[in-house]
C-alpha positions as CSV (number, residue, x, y, z in Angstrom):
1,X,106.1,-124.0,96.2
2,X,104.7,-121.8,98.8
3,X,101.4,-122.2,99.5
4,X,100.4,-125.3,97.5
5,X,99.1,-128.0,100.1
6,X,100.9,-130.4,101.5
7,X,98.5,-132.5,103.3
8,X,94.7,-132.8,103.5
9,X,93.3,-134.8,107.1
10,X,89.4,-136.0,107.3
11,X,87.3,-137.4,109.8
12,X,85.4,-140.1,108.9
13,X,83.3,-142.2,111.6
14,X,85.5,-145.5,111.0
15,X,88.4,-145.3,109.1
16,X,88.4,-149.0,108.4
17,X,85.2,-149.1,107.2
18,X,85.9,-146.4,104.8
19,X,89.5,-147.6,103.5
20,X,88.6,-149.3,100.9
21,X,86.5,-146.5,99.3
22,X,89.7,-144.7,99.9
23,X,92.5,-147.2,98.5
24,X,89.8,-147.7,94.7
25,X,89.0,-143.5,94.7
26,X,92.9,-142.2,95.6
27,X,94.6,-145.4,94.0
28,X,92.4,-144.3,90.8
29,X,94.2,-141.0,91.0
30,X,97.7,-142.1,91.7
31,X,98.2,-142.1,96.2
32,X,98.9,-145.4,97.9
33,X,98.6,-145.8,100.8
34,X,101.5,-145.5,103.1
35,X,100.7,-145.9,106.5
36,X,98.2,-147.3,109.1
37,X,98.0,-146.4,112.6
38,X,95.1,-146.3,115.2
39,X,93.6,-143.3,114.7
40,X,93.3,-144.5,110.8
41,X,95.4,-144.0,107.2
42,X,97.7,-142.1,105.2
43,X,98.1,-142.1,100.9
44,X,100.7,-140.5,99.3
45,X,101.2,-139.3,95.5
46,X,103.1,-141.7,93.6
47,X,103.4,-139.2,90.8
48,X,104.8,-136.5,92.7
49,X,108.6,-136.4,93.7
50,X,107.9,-134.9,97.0
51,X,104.7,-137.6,97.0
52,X,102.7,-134.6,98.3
53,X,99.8,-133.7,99.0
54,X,99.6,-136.4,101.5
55,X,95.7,-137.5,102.3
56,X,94.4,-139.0,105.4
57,X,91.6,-140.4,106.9
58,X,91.2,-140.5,111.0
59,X,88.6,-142.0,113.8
60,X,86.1,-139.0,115.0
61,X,87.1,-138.6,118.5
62,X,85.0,-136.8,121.0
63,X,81.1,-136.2,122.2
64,X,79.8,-134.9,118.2
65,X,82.2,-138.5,116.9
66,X,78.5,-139.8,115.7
67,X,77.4,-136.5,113.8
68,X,76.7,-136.8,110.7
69,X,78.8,-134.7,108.2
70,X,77.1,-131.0,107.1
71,X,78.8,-129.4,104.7
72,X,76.8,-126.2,105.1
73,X,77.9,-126.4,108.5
74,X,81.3,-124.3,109.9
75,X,84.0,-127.2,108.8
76,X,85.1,-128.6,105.2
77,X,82.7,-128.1,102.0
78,X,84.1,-130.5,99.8
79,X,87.8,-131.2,98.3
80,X,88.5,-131.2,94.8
81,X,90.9,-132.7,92.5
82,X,92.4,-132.3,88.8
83,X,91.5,-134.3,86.6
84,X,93.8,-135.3,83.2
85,X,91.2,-134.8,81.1
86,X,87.0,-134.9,80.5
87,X,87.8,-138.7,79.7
88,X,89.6,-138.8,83.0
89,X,86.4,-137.9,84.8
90,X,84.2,-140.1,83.2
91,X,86.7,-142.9,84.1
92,X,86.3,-142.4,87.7
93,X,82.8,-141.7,87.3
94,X,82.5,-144.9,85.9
95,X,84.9,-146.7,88.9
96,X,82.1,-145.0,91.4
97,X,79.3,-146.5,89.7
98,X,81.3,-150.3,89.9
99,X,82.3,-149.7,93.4
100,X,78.4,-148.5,94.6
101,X,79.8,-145.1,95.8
102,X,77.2,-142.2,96.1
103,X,77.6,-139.8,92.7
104,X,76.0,-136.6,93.9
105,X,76.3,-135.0,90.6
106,X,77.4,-136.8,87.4
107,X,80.0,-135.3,84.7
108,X,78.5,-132.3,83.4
109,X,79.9,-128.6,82.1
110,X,79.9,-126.1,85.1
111,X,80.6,-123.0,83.3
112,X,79.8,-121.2,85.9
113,X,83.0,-122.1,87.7
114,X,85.2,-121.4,84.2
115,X,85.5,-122.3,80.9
116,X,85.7,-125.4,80.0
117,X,84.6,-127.0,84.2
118,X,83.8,-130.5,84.0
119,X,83.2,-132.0,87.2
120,X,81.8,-135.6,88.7
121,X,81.0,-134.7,92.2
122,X,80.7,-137.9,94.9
123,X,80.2,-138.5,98.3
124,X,82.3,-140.7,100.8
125,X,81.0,-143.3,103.0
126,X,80.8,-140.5,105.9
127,X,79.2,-138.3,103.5
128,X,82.0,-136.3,102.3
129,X,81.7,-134.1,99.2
130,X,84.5,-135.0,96.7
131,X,85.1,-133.8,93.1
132,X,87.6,-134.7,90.3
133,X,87.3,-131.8,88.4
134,X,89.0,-131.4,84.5
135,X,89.5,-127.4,83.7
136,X,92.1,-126.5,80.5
137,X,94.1,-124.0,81.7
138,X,96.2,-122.3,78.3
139,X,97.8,-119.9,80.2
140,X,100.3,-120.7,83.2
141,X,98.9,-118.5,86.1
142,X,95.9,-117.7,84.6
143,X,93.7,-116.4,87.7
144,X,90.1,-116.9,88.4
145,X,89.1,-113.1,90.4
């Protein structure tokens, strides 16, 4: 479907420091990881047919590799998932908590980002903003301008 992602790549400082944060977070969500090479990992969608998107994690190359992550900075904000349901949300807010991950924000209502926004937004070990986000949608296209 045109336009839909079909991959998401970040830059973490070690990817094999931060696999495992990876494998409990994505695995939670349905990816597995797929493949390992040098520069760090791939997961795929076990739920999709197309097992897309993809997600991977690589080694920071370069002079800034030691930077640490700004979000407010020119580069990625955060990446956001869907979420089942609000039970869905607490579920993986709940797998953070076991696994010692940073929760940035708990599950709360955002309605400010729409009706019915309930979000647990995290960090990964890099400092990486992620959210698993449950928003009831009752109509198929329904836009958000």
């Amino acid at each position: 479907m045109r336009g839909f992602i079909h991959h998401i790549d970040l830059t973490v400082k070690d990817p094999w420091t931060s696999a495992w944060f990876y494998d409990a977070v994505l695995g939670y969500m349905g990816y597995r990881r797929l493949r390992e090479d040098e520069r760090g990992f791939d997961w795929e969608h076990t739920g999709a047919s197309d097992r897309l998107p993809s997600i991977g994690i690589f080694k920071a190359e370069g002079p800034n590799a030691a930077r640490i992550h700004d979000r407010y900075s020119p580069g990625l904000h955060h990446v956001a998932w869907i979420a089942e349901s609000r039970d869905d949300v607490d579920r993986l807010h709940t797998l953070l908590l076991e696994i010692g991950a940073t929760v940035l924000d708990p599950p709360a209502d955002y309605p400010e980002y729409g009706d019915g926004y309930y979000a647990v937004m995290f960090a990964d070990p890099d400092g990486l903003k992620l959210e698993l986000v449950y928003e009831p949608r009752d109509k198929p296209g329904l836009s958000h301008i």
